[in-house]
C-alpha positions as CSV (number, residue, x, y, z in Angstrom):
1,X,-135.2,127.8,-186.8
2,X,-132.9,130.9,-187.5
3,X,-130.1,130.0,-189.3
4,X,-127.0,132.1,-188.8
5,X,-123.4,132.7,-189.2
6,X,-121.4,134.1,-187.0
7,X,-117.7,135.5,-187.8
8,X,-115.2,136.1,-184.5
9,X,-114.9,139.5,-184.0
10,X,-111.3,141.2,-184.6
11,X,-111.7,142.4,-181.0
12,X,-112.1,138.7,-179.5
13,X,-110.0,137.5,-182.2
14,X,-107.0,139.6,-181.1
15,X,-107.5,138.9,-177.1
16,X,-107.7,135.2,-177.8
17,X,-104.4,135.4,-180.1
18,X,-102.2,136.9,-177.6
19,X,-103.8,134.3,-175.0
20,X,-102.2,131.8,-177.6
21,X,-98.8,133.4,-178.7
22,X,-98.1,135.0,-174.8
23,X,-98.7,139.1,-176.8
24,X,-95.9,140.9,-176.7
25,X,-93.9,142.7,-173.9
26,X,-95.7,144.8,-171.6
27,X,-94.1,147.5,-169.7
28,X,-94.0,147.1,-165.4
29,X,-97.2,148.9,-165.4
30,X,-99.1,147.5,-167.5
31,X,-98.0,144.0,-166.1
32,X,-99.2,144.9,-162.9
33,X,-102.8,146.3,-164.0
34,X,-102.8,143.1,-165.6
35,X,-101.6,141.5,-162.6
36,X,-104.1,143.2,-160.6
37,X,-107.2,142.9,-163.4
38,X,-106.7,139.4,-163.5
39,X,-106.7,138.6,-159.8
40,X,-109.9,140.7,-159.4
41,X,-111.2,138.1,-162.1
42,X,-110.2,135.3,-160.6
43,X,-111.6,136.6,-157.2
44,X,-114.9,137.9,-158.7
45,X,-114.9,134.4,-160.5
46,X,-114.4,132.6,-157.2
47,X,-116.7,135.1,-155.4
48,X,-119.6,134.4,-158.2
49,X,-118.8,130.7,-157.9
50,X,-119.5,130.2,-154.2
51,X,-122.7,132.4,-154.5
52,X,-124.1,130.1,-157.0
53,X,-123.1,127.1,-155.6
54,X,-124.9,128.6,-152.3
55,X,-128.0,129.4,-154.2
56,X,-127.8,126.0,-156.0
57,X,-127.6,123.5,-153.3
58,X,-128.3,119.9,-154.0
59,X,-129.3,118.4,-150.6
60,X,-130.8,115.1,-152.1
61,X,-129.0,112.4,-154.4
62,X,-128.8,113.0,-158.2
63,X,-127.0,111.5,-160.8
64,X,-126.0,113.2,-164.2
65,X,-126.0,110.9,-167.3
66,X,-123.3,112.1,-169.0
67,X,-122.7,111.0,-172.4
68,X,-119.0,110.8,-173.4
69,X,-117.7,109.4,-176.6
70,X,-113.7,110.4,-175.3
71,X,-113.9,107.6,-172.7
72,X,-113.1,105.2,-175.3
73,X,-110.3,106.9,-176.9
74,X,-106.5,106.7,-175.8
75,X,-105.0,109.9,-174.2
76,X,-108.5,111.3,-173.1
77,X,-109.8,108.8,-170.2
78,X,-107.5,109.5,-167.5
79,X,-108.6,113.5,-167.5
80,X,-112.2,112.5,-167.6
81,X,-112.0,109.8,-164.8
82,X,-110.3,112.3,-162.7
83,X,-112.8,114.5,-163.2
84,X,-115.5,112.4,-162.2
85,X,-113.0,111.4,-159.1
86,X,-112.7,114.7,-157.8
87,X,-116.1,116.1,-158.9
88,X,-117.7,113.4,-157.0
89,X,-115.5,113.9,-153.6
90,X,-116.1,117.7,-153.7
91,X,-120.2,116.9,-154.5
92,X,-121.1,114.0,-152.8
93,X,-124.9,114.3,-153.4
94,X,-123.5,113.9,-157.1
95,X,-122.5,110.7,-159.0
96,X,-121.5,111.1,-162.9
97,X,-122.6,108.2,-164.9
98,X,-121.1,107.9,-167.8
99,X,-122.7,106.7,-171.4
100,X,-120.1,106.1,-174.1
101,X,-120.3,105.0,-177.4
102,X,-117.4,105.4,-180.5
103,X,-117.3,108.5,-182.2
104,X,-119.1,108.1,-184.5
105,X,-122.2,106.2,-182.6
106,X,-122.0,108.5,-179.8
107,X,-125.5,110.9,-181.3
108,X,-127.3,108.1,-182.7
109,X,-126.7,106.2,-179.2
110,X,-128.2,109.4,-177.3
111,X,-131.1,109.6,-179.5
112,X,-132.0,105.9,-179.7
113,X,-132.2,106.3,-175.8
114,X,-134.3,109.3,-175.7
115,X,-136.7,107.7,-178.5
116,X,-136.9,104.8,-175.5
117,X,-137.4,107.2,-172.6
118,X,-134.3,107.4,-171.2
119,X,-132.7,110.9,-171.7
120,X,-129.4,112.0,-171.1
121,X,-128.4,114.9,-169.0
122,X,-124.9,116.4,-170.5
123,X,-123.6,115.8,-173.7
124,X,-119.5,116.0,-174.8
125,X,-119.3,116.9,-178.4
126,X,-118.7,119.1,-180.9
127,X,-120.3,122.2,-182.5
128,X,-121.4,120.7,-185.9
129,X,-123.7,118.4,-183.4
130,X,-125.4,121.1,-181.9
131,X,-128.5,122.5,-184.7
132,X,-129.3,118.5,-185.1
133,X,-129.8,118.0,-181.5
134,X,-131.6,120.8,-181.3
135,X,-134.1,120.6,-183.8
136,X,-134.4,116.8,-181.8
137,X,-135.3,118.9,-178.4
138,X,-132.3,117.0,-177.0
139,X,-130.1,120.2,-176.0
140,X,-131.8,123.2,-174.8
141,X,-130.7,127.0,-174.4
142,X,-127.7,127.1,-171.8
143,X,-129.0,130.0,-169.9
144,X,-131.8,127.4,-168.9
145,X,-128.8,125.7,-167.0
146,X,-126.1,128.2,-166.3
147,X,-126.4,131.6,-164.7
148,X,-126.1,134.7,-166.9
149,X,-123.3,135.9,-164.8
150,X,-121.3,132.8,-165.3
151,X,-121.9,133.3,-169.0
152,X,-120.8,136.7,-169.3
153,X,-117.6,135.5,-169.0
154,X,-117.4,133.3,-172.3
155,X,-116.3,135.5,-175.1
156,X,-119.3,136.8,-176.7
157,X,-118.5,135.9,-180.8
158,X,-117.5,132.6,-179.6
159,X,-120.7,131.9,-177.8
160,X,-123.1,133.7,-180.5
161,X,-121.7,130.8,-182.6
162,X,-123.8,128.2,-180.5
163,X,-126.8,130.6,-181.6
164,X,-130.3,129.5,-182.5
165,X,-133.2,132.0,-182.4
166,X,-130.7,134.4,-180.3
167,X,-129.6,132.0,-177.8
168,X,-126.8,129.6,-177.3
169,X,-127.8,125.8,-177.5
170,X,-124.4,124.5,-176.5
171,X,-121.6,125.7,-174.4
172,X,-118.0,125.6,-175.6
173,X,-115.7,123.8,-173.4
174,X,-112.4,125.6,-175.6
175,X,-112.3,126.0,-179.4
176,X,-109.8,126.0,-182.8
177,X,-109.5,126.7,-186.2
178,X,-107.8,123.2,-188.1
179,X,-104.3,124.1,-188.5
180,X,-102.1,122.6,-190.9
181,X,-99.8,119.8,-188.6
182,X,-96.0,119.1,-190.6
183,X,-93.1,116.8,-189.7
184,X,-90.0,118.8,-189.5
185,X,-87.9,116.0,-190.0
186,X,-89.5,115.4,-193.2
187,X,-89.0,118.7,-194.9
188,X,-85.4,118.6,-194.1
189,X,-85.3,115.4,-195.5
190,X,-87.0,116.9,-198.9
191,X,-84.5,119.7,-198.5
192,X,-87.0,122.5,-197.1
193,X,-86.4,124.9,-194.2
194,X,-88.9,123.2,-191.7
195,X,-88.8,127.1,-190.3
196,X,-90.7,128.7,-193.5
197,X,-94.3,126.4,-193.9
198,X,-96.2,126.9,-196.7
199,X,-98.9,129.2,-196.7
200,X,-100.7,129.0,-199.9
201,X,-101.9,126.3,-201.6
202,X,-99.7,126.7,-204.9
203,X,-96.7,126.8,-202.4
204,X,-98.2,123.4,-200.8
205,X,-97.8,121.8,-204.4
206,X,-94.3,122.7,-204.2
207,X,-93.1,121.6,-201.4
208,X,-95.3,118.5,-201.8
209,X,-93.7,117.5,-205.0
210,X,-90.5,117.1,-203.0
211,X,-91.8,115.2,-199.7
212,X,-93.5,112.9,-202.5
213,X,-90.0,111.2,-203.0
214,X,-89.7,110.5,-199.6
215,X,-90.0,107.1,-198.2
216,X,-89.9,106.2,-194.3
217,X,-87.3,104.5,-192.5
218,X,-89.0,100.8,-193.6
219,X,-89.0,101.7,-196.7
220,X,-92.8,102.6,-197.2
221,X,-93.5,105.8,-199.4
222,X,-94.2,109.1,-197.9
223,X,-98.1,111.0,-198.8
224,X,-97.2,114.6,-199.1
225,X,-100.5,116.1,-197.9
226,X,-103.4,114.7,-195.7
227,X,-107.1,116.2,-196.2
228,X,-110.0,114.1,-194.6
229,X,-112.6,112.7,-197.0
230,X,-114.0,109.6,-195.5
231,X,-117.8,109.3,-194.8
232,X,-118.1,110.7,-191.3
233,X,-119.4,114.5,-190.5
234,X,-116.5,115.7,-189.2
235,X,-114.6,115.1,-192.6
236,X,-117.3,117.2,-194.3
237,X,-116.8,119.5,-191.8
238,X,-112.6,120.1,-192.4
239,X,-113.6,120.1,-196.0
240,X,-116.0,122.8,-195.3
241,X,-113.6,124.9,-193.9
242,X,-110.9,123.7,-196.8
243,X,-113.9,125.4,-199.0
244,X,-113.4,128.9,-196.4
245,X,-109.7,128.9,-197.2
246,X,-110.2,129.1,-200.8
247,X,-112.7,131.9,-200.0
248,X,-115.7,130.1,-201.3
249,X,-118.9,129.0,-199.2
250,X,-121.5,126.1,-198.8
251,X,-124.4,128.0,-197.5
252,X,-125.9,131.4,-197.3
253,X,-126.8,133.2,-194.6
254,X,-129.9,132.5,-194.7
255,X,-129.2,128.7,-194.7
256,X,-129.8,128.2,-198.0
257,X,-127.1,126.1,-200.6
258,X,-124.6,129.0,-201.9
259,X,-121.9,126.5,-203.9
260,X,-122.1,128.6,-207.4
261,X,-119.0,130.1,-206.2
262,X,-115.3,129.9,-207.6
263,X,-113.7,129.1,-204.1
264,X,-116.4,125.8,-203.9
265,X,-115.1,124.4,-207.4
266,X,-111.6,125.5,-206.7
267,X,-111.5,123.4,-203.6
268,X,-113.1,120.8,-205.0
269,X,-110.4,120.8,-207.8
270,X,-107.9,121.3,-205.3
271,X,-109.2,117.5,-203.9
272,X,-108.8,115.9,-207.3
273,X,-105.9,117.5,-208.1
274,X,-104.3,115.9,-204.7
275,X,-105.2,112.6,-205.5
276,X,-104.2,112.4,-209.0
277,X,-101.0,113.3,-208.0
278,X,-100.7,110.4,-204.9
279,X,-100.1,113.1,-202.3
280,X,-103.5,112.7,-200.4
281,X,-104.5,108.9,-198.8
282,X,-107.9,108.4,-200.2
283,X,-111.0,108.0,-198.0
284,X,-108.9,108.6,-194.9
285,X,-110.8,109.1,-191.6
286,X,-108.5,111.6,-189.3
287,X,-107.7,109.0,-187.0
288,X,-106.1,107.4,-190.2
289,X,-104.4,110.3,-190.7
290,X,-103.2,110.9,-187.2
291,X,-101.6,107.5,-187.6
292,X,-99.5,108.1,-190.5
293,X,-98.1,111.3,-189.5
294,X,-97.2,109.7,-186.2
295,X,-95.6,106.8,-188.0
296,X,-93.3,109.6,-190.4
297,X,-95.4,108.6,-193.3
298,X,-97.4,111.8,-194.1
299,X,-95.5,114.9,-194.1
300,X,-98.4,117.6,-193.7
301,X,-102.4,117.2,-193.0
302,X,-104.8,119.3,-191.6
303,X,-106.8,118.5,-188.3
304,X,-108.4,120.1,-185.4
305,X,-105.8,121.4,-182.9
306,X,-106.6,118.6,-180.4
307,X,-106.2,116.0,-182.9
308,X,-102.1,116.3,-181.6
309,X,-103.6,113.8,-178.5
310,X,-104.1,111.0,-181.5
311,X,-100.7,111.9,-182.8
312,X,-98.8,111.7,-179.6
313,X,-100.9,108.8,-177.9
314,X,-99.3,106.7,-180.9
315,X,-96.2,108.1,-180.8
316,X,-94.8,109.7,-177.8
317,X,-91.8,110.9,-179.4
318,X,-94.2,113.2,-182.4
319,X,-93.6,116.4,-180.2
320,X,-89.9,116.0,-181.5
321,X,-91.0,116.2,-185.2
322,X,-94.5,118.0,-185.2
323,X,-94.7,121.9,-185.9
324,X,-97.9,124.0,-186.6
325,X,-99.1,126.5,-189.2
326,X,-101.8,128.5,-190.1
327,X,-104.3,127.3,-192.6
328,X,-103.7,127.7,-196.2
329,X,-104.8,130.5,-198.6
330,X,-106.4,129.0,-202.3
331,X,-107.5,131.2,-205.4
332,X,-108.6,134.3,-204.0
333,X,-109.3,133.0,-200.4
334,X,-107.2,134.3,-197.0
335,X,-107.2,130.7,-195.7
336,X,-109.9,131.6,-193.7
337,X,-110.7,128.3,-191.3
338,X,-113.8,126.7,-189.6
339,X,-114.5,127.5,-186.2
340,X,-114.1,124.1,-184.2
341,X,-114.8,123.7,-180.6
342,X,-115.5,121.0,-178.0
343,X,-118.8,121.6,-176.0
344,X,-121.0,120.7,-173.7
345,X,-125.0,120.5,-174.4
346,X,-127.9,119.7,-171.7
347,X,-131.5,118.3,-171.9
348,X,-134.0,119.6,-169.6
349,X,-134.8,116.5,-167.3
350,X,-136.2,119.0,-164.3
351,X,-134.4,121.0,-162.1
352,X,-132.3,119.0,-160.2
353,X,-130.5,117.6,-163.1
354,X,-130.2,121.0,-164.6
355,X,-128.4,122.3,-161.2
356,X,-126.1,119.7,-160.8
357,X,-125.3,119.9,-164.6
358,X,-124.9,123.7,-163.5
359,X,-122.2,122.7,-160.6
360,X,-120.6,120.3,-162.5
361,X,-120.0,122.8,-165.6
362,X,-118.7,125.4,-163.4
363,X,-116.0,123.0,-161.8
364,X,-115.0,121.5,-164.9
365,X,-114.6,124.9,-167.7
366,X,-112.1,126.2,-165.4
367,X,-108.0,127.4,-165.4
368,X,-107.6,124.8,-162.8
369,X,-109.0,121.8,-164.4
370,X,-108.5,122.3,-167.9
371,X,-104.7,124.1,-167.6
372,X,-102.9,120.8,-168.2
373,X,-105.4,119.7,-170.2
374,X,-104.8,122.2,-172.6
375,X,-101.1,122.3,-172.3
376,X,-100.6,118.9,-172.3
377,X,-103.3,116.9,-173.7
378,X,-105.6,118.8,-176.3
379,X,-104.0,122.1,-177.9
380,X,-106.6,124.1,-178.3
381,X,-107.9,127.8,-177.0
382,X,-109.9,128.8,-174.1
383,X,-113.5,130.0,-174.6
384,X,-113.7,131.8,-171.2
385,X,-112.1,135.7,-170.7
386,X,-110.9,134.6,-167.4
387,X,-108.7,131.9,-168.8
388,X,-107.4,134.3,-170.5
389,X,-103.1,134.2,-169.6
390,X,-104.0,131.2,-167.1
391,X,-104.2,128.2,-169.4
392,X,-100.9,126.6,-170.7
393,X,-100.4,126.9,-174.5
394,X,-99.1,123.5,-176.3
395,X,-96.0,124.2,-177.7
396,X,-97.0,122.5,-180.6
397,X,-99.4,125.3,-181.7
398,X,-97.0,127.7,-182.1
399,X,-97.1,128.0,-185.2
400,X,-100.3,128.3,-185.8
401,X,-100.6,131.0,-183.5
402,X,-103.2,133.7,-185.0
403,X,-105.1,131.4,-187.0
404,X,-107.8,132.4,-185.0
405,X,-108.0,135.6,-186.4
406,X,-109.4,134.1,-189.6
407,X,-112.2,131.7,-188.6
408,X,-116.3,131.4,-188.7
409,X,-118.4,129.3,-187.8
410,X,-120.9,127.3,-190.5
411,X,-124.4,128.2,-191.1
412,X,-126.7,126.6,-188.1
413,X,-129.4,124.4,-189.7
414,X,-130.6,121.2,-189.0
415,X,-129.2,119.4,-191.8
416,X,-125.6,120.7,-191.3
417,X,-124.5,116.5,-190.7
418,X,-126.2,115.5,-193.6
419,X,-124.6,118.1,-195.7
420,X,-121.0,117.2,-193.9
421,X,-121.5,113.6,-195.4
422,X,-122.6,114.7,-198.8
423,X,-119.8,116.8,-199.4
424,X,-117.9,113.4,-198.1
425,X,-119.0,111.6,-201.2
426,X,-118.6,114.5,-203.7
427,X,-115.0,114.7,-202.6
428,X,-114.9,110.9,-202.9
429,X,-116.8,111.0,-206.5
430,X,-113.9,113.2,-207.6
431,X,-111.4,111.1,-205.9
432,X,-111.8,107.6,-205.5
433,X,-114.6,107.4,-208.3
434,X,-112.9,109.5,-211.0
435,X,-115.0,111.5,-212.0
436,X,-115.3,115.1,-213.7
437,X,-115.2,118.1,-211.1
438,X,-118.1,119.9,-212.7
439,X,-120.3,116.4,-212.8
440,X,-119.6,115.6,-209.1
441,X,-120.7,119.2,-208.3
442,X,-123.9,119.2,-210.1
443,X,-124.8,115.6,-208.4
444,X,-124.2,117.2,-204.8
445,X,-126.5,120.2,-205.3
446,X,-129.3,118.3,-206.3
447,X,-128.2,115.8,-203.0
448,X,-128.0,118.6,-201.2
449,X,-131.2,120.9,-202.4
450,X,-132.8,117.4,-201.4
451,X,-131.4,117.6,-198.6
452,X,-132.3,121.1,-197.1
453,X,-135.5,120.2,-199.1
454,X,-134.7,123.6,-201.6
């Protein structure tokens, strides 16, 4: 398998910021060329649509397993019922059938059903997922499902990031980099201008030092900073790209262990340094930490962009209190972040599955479905050019507008989950176990040369 990484492009980068931020001002004219360009897309898009559906026609009964871990979760299974509602009335030789499982059962639940003959069709999940299914045969190339004119118009860094041997194994749904969530409320609490975020790490210490003091309105103490470190991928994952902001790496490009770097120990250190000082909860899942920023007792953390639904599923009144940032810059790093992005992956189960996965697909990664969602639901960023303008922006993100001009995706190999939980337990060795940051480092890369079988 070719392992690769693949930065955004400043190009990309750039059109997707000003998608996010709203650009500057543009003068009449060039409002209505882009006026005019974008209702050419939408009618080209339309105009493609139709022809495909027409070339696609399902005339007999089929039924799409869809496998769905965000059924379960608060704030996410009202836009996914609709969807099968509306899908199902505009398709009615197509019934979704939902296969859910938490979080973190959701892959082993798809491949204990393959390993008993019973595939799934679509999978929801995220792009960390994609190289293990994979190299299971359990998502396949998406031009095998979706037409290369419907492709064209994803934006082409963020699709190379779904890239093994030269093609895309999963197709991104929208994407983010984690930004760094605060309570404003907080900070003026601690004294800080809730307008001026930190934006380095040493100024993170600062300001943390002060929100420290803090206790809630019951009286329970306040953590100053929230970093993921329990045992679950995706908290290897945010630590992963905590490694990228201090300008250090996990893996080379050729997939091999890279961590004899300065920005890998200094992120490491950064972990211990945290926790020795009570500022970061130890072992927390994100959930966990979702829940004590919306309760006012953690004043900054970093998640995922869409990680604002937890927040404001437990406490509709966050959007007062929550602002964004960017991610923060360590030692000699920019704070460059981890690409993160929701996606959709298929398995091959003949072609009538792979043509209603095909309609269902191009009804759901669209302005008019996903607008709200976006706006209202999940902050994130579209993936697609022409939802470029069209999809509503989360206030929220604010903030962090332009973070995505400093973002990459991991290494694709196999083991990248593996890996996500063994850097898990060498932030937990320096953590929760004590021990020395040069020790805990040495025990992951001979976990991890095991692991990648080095």
């Amino acid at each position: 398998m070719k392992k690769r990484l693949i930065a955004l492009t400043m190009a990309a980068a750039m059109v997707f910021t000003t998608a996010c931020s709203g650009g500057g001002t543009a003068s009449p004219t060039e409002a209505a060329k882009t006026e005019a360009a974008k209702t050419e897309a939408a009618k080209t898009e339309a105009a493609s649509t139709e022809e495909q559906t027409t070339e696609a026609e399902i005339t007999e009964p089929v039924t799409i397993k869809f496998a769905n871990y965000a059924l379960l979760e608060q704030g996410y299974e009202e836009f996914w019922n609709g969807v099968k509602t509306d899908f199902e009335a505009k398709n009615p030789n197509i019934t979704i059938e939902w296969v859910t499982a938490p979080y973190g059962e959701i892959v082993n639940q798809v491949i204990n059903m393959a390993g008993g003959g019973d595939r799934i069709d679509m999978i929801f999940g995220e792009i960390g997922w994609v190289p293990g299914l994979a190299d299971a045969g359990l998502t396949i190339p998406v031009d095998e499902v979706l037409p290369a004119d419907y492709l064209a118009d994803f934006y082409p860094a963020i699709l190379d990031s779904f890239n093994i041997d030269g093609k895309p194994y999963g197709l991104p749904m929208y994407v983010s980099p984690y930004v760094l969530y605060y309570n404003t409320e907080l900070f003026e609490q601690a004294g800080l201008d809730p307008n001026s975020p930190p934006t380095t790490y040493d100024e993170m210490l600062e300001y943390a030092e002060k929100l420290s003091q803090l206790k809630d309105s019951n009286g329970n103490p306040v953590y100053a900073f929230g970093q993921t470190t329990a045992s679950v991928p995706v908290s290897g994952s945010s630590i992963n790209g905590m490694i990228f902001n201090f300008g250090g790496t996990l893996l080379a490009d050729d997939g091999s262990l890279s961590i004899d770097n300065q920005g890998f120990k200094d992120s490491i250190t950064m972990l211990k340094t945290l926790d020795e000082k009570g500022y970061n909860p130890q072992n927390a899942k994100l959930k966990d930490l979702r829940n004590l920023f919306a309760l006012g007792q953690l004043a900054m953390y970093y998640d995922q962009s869409w990680g604002f639904n937890g927040i404001q599923s437990i406490n509709p009144d966050a959007k007062k209190f929550t602002a964004s940032a960017k991610p923060l810059a360590g030692g000699s790093g920019t704070g460059e972040s981890i690409l993160q992005a929701h996606c959709l992956m298929y398995v091959d189960n003949g072609d009538a599955q792979k043509a209603a996965c095909s309609k269902l697909t191009q009804y759901l990664v669209t302005s008019e479905v996903l607008n709200d969602y976006l706006a209202n639901i999940t902050p994130a960023y579209p993936a697609k050019k022409s939802m470029e303008g069209a999809t509503g922006t989360n206030p929220v993100l604010a903030g962090a507008a332009g973070s995505s001009e400093n973002v990459k995706a991991q290494v694709f190999v196999p083991q990248i989950s593996d890996l996500n939980l063994e850097l898990c337990t060498l932030a937990q060795a320096v953590t929760v176990s004590g021990k020395d940051v040069d020790t805990a480092i040495e025990d992951f890369r001979k976990a991890a040369e095991a692991i990648l079988g080095n």
